[in-house]
C-alpha positions, 0 to 999 in steps of 0.5 A: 690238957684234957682227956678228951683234948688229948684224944682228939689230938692223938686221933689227928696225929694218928690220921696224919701218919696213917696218911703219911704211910698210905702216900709212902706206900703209894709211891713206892708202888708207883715208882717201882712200876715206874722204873720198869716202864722206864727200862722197857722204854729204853729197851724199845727206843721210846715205842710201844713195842719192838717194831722192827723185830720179827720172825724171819723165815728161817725162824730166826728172830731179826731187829732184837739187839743183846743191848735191849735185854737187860732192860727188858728183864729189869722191866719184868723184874720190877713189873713181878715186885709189884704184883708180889708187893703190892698186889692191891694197888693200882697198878697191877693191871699196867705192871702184869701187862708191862711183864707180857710185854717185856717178854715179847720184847725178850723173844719169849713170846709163849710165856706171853701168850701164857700171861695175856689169855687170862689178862680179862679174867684176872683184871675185868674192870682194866680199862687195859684189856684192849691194850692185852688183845694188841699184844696178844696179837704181837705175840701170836706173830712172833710166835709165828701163830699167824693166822690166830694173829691176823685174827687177833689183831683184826679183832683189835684194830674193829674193837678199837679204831681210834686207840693209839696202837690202831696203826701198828695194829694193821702193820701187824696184820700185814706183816702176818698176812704177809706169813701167811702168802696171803699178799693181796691183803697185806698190802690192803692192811698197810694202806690203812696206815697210810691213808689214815695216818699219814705223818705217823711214824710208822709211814715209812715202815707200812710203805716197805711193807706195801711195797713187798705184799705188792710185788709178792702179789704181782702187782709189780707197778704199784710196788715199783712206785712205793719203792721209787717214794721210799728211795726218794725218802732214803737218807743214805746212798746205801738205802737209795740204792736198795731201792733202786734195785728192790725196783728192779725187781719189780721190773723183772717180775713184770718181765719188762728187761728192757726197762729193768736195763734201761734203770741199771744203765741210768744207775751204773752211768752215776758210779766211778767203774773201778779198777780192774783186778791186778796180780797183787790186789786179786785177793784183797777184799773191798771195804764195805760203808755203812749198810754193807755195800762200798760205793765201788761194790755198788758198780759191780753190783750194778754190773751184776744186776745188767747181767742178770736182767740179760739173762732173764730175757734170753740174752746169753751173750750180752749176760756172759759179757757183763758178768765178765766184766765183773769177774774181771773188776773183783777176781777172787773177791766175794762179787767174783764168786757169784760172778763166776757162779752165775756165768756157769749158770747162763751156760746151763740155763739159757746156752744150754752147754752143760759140759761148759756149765759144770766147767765154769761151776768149778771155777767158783771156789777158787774165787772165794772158798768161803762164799754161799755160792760155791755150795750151790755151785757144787750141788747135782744141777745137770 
């Protein structure tokens, strides 16, 4: 073979394995963003973020399992390989973005932030920087920095009309809205979700979340009408009847008591009124279903709930009758507890004896010592 043969030969060889190295570090690069997409997928159950996970008002953070936080760490662990392994590669901008949003998953929402305010600086060309300004938002709420979410989100949602975050970016600001006691446009911003994508899969969630920003606004109609849709969409006794009595409420803050009890008859007229409490069953507990409520907890609940609408019109003695009754059917139960609790409470509020009152207060811990009601039984009241 000739030299310059031999040249040229060596030239192709050496191409062919300067292309084979460059595709082998392509896919390496690829496959270890891919695996951190693939955990955080599975930390989110396939969403783009943790949508039922919020700050509840205690600060406590709601819908975030022990489960999920493996797979956010794995997704931040993979997302730093490779921003420290491959910082020339393509992906950088999804992988820095990946480890914002893993942590917001992880209950870090301030490191977040730390990462998503330099997102545009670090990264001007990514076509992602409308995806960091979502997020940014996320995290502003969960940080409970509402209104520079309502804001964020807002600024979002104008930017980018038609991005697939676009929905949950005004279930977002609703919910921050919502923070902020500001009712009226919360319920405006869930309705975008509704009016623009109806067969989302956030319907149900913007639903609830109208229905609450409606009632808070005292729009009790239009709030009572979306829980009516969702307990028509419910697929459990236990949700229907969360939605029957979220109704209820609706028909209380409009002070309509005589609808509010012409539901709760309806409803109770559909459950099996159990047994009343005996000596040897006075302290055996009800099992409890999925959702937390048995169905023979749901009739004393019902049961309750008369009671209270009774009470709030005035009504002392129809209001004593039927948490009575419930007193009877639960005798040192958990449902007893507040029954008793609530029978001092008639006799304070609406009959007026305070001696009575303070009488049937010290009656709540022998019900249930360990129920939320006996401390409000004892505080200073009258």
């Amino acid at each position: 073979m000739s030299p310059h043969a031999l040249r040229i030969r060596t030239a192709v060889v050496m191409g062919v394995g300067a292309l084979a190295l460059a595709t082998l570090s392509s896919c390496a690069y690829y496959n270890t963003f891919y695996l951190a997409r693939k955990n955080y997928l599975i930390a989110t159950g396939g969403l783009p973020y943790a949508v039922d996970k919020h700050a509840s008002s205690t600060g406590a953070v709601v819908g975030t399992t022990a489960s999920a936080v493996p797979q956010y760490n794995k997704a931040v662990d993979f997302s730093k390989k490779v921003l420290g392994l491959h910082p020339k590669s393509k992906w950088v901008d999804d992988a820095y973005l990946m480890w914002a949003r893993a942590l917001i998953g992880k209950d870090d929402p301030t490191q977040a932030l730390t990462l998503l305010k330099d997102f545009a600086l670090r990264y001007p060309e990514s076509p992602l920087k409308t995806d960091a300004i979502f997020y940014r938002g996320v995290a502003l709420r969960h940080a409970r920095k509402y209104l520079e979410a309502a804001a964020t989100l807002e600024e979002f949602a104008q930017a980018a009309p038609k991005h697939d975050l676009a929905p949950y970016a005004h279930l977002e600001r609703a919910r921050a809205l919502i923070a902020l006691e500001r009712p009226a446009e919360a319920a405006e911003a869930a309705s975008v979700v509704l009016d623009r994508w109806p067969k989302h899969a956030l319907v149900d969630r913007a639903l609830v979340t109208r229905a609450d920003a409606r009632l808070a606004a005292r729009d009790t109609e239009r709030a009572r009408a979306d829980y009516r849709a969702m307990g028509g969409r419910a697929t459990t006794d236990n949700e229907r009847f969360a939605y029957l009595l979220k109704e209820v409420d609706c028909l209380e803050a409009a002070r309509d008591f005589a609808g509010a009890l012409g539901v709760l008859r309806d409803a109770i007229s559909h459950e099996i009124e159990p047994a009343r409490s005996d000596t040897a069953a006075r302290s055996v507990a009800l099992p409890t279903g999925p959702g937390g409520v048995s169905a023979a907890e749901r009739w004393g609940r019902l049961k309750m709930r008369i009671g209270t609408a009774h009470a709030l019109g005035g009504e002392a003695k129809p209001a004593l009758e039927a948490y009575e009754d419930v007193l009877a059917h639960y005798f040192r139960q958990p449902l007893g507890a507040e029954a008793q609790y609530r029978i001092g409470y008639v006799y304070e509020t609406v009959a007026d004896d305070f001696d009575r009152a303070r009488e049937e207060y010290g009656k709540v811990r022998l019900q249930s010592p360990s129920s939320a009601f006996v401390a409000q039984a004892g505080e200073p009241r009258v």
